[in-house]
Each structure stands twice: as structure tokens, then as C-alpha cells.
N, C-alpha and C positions, 0 to 999 in steps of 0.2 A: 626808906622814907618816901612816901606819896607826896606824889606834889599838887597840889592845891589848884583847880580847873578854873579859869579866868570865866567870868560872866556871861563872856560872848559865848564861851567855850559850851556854858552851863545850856543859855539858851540855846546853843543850835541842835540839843539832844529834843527826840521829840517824846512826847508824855505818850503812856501807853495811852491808846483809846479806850473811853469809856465804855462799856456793853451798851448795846443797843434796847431799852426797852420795849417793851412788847405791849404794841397797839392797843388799846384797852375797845373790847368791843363790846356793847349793849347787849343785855342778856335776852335769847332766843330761846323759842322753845325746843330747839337742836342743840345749843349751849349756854346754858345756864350762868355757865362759871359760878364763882362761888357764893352760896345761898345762904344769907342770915337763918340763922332759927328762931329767932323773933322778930316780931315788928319793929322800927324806929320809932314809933309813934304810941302815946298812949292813949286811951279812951278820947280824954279831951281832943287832945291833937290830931286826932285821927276825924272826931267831927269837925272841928273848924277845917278841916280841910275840905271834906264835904258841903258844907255851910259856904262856904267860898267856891265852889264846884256851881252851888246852887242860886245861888246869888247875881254871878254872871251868865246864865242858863236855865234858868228855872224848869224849860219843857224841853229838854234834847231830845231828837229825831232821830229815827237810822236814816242813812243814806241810801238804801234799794229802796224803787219803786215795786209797789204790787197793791193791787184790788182788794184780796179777798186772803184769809188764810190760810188757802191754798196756792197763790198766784206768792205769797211771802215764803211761805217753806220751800218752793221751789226754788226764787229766787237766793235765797241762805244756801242752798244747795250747790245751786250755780259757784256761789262767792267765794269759794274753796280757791285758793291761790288764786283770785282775779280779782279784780277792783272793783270797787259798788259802779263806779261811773260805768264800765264797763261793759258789767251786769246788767245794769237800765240800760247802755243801746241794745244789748243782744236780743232783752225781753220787749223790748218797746212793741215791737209786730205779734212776737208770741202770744203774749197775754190778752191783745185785742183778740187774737182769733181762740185762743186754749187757757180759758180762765178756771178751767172745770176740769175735776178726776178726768171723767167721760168724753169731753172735748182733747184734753189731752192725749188721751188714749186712743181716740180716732184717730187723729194726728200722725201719730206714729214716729219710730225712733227715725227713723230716714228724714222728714222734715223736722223733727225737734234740730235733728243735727245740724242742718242745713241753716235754720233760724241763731243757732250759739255757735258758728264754727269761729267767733272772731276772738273766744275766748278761751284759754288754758284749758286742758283735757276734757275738752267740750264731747268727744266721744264716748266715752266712758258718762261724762253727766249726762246724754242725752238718754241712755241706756237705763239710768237709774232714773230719771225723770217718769221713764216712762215705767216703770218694772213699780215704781213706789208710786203714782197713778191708780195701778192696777190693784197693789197692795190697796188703796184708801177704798177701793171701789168694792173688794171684795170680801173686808175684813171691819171697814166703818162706815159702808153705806156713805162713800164717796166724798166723808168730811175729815176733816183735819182735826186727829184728837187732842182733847187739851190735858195729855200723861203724858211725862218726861219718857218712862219705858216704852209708853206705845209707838212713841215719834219712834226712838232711837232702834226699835225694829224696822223700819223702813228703811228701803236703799237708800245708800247716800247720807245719811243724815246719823249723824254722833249727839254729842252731847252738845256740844257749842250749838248745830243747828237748833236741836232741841230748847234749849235755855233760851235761843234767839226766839224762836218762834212764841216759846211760853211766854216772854217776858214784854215783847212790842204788842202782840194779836191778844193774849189772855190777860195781860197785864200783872203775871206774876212777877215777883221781887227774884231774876235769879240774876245771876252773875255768867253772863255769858265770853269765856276768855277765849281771846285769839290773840294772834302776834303783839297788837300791841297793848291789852291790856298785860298779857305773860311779862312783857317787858318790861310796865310802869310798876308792877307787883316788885317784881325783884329793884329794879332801878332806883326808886324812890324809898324804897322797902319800907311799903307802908302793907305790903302783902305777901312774901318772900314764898317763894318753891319752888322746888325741881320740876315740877311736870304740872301742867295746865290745871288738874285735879287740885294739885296740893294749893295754886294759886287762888282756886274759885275758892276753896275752904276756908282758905284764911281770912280771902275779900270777905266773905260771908262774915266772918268775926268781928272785919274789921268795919266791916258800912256799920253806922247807924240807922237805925230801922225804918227814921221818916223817911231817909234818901236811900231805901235800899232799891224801890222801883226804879231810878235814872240814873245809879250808879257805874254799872256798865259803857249808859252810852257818854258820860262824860268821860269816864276813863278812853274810851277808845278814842274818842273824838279830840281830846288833849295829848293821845299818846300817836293818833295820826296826823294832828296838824302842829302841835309845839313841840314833845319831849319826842324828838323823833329818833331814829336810833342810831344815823350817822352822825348826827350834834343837834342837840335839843336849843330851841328856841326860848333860850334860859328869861330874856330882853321881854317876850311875849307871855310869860306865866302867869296866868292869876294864883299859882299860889307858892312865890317866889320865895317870898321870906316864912312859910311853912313847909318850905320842902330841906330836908336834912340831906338830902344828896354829894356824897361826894363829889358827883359829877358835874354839878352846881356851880355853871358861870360867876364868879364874886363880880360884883359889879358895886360902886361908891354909892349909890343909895336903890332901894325897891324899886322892882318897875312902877311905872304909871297904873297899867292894871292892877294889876294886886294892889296898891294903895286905895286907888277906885272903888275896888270893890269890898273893899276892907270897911271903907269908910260907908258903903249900903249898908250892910249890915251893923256898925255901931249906930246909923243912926234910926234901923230898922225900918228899912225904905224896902225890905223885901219880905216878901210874902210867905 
């Protein structure tokens, strides 16, 4: 017969530990983690989220400084793992004196380098600065074309530059994705995919058409100052209570903003 463990006896036994859960971290375009295969959001939902994008911002801006559409591709060039702030000190001298293919190109990679040494693999960009220069001057008569393929032949320059450059300078509708809009795509899953591609394709389904031109920069510009990807600025949302987010601070009633701006738009105070 067992005999029966007194209370104290009970308590002084310690309980196995619990496993340690694993970090939950924002989705990168190096890891994804796990990717809906649909949207959260239906047609409706997916515009009022827009409409509320648009509402508190009606004309969003990029952040790099430049002149000319040549003086902006370079700079998108630059922006490859470095910060716009950055960007604009490194460019501020350059663009005074190398606004131009041809001015660039006199220039040369020794002083290009010298002018961006303050910023991440400034080596290597000064080199394609100057090589895609060369390219403009000898293949488009020294202008910056406005074709997604002709960009994306130039040193340096992918698809993001591309889209970047078509979409601020030519004013086309594209969807130009880097770190954080990849991130608000899957995050919010109002645009889900493994790889920047599958992101742009979906955003593309997912904007509506009036807000396809500034959907970009309000994406990036909410996904670098609020839903940021060590803890989103849940407090600071305009579109709090239309984000499905599991990752979504609860908080006892809506923020201030999102109410705000909820209420322009019911009373059609925006344009």
C-alpha cells in the first residue's frame, strides 16, 4: 500500500518546465515563415483599407532626394541596404556637381566613391553608378527610359529600382516592394508571398485601381514608421480596427487615428 504525500510534501515537488516558445519574428524577405495562400481581406475590405491609407495622406512622397530622373535612379540605386536619410547626405554634393549621364561619367568611379563612401557597399554602387551612366549615354542618348526591361538592363538596378523609378518619375501604378512593404504583405495578409514577386502580384490584385498610383508609398511608409517589424506601433494605426492581424496589439477601444480618419471619410471630407 502507498501512502498518501502530505501537501507540503506535494508542493515541494517542482513541475516539469514548460518548453520555451519560439520568438515569433516578422516576415523578411530572407524568411518568410508561413505564407497564406489567400488574402484576409475581401474586395470591400481591401478598399477601405486603401480609402483610409488615403484619407490620412492623400499625396505620399518618397524619401530620397533628386532633380531629375536621372539624379532618382541613381539614388534608388544607392538605397540598396542604406537608409533614404542616408542616401540624401551622401547625394547632397554629388547631384550638385553630377546631375547628368555625361557629368557623371566625367566624374568617374574614384570620386563617385569618394562622394558615397558613408554609405553600405558604396564600392560596388559607385562602379555601377558609373557603368549604368555609360549604359544611358550610349544605348538612350543619356535619358532615363521610361520600360520596366530597359531599366532592369542597367547595372544595379532590378525590379524594385525599376518600379521605383517608373512609378514616382513616370507616374506609373506599379507596386514597388522592399523589406517593408514584403513584410506588411504577409504580416497583415492583405498580400501574402514567398518571394517579393509573388508580393508585387498579389498587391497588384489587391489595390484598387483609384489608389494604385500611392499605394506603394503608403505601404512602405506605415510599414517603416508604424507596423515596424520588432513591434508594430499598433497605438499609432490608421487602420487599427481593419487590420486582421494576429499580431494586432488588442487594445479597450480604437485608436484616436483610425477613428479620425474613419470619421473624414463618413463625412466625405476627403477628396
Amino acid at each position: 500500500m502507498t501512502q498518501a504525500k502530505s501537501p507540503a510534501a506535494r508542493k515541494s515537488q517542482k513541475r516539469p518546465a514548460k518548453p520555451k516558445q519560439a520568438k515569433k519574428t516578422a516576415p523578411s524577405v530572407d524568411n518568410p515563415g508561413k505564407v497564406l495562400k489567400r488574402s484576409r481581406y475581401n474586395k470591400a475590405e481591401a478598399y477601405a483599407i486603401f480609402q483610409r491609407f488615403h484619407a490620412d495622406n492623400p499625396e505620399p512622397e518618397g524619401e530620397l532626394d533628386y532633380v531629375n530622373a536621372f539624379t532618382l535612379l541613381v539614388a534608388v540605386v544607392l538605397s540598396a541596404q542604406a537608409t533614404d536619410v542616408g542616401v540624401n547626405r551622401a547625394t547632397k554634393t554629388l547631384f550638385q556637381i553630377a546631375d547628368t549621364p555625361e557629368k557623371m561619367l566625367a566624374l568617374g568611379e574614384d570620386r563617385v566613391r569618394e562622394e558615397i563612401k558613408t554609405i553600405g557597399l558604396y564600392k560596388n554602387k559607385a562602379k555601377n553608378v558609373v557603368l549604368l551612366s555609360e549604359q544611358l549615354i550610349r544605348d538612350h542618348g543619356g535619358t532615363v527610359p521610361e520600360d520596366r526591361e530597359a531599366l532592369e538592363k542597367l547595372p544595379g538596378v532590378g525590379r524594385k529600382t525599376a518600379n521605383v523609378v517608373l512609378n514616382i518619375y513616370f507616374g506609373h501604378p506599379t507596386i514597388a516592394v522592399d523589406t517593408h512593404l514584403f513584410r506588411l504583405g504577409n504580416r497583415i495578409g492583405i498580400a501574402p508571398g514567398k518571394t517579393p514577386l509573388d508580393v508585387e502580384k498579389a498587391m497588384e490584385r489587391a489595390v484598387p485601381k483609384e489608389y494604385s498610383l500611392h499605394a506603394h508609398h503608403w505601404l512602405i511608409l506605415h510599414g517603416r514608421y508604424i507596423c515596424k517589424a520588432r513591434k508594430p506601433e499598433c497605438r499609432r494605426c490608421v487602420i487599427y480596427d481593419l487590420c486582421r492581424s494576429p499580431e494586432k496589439e488588442p487594445f479597450d477601444a480604437v485608436p484616436e487615428i483610425a477613428v479620425r480618419t474613419k470619421a473624414l471619410i463618413e463625412r466625405g471630407d476627403v477628396a
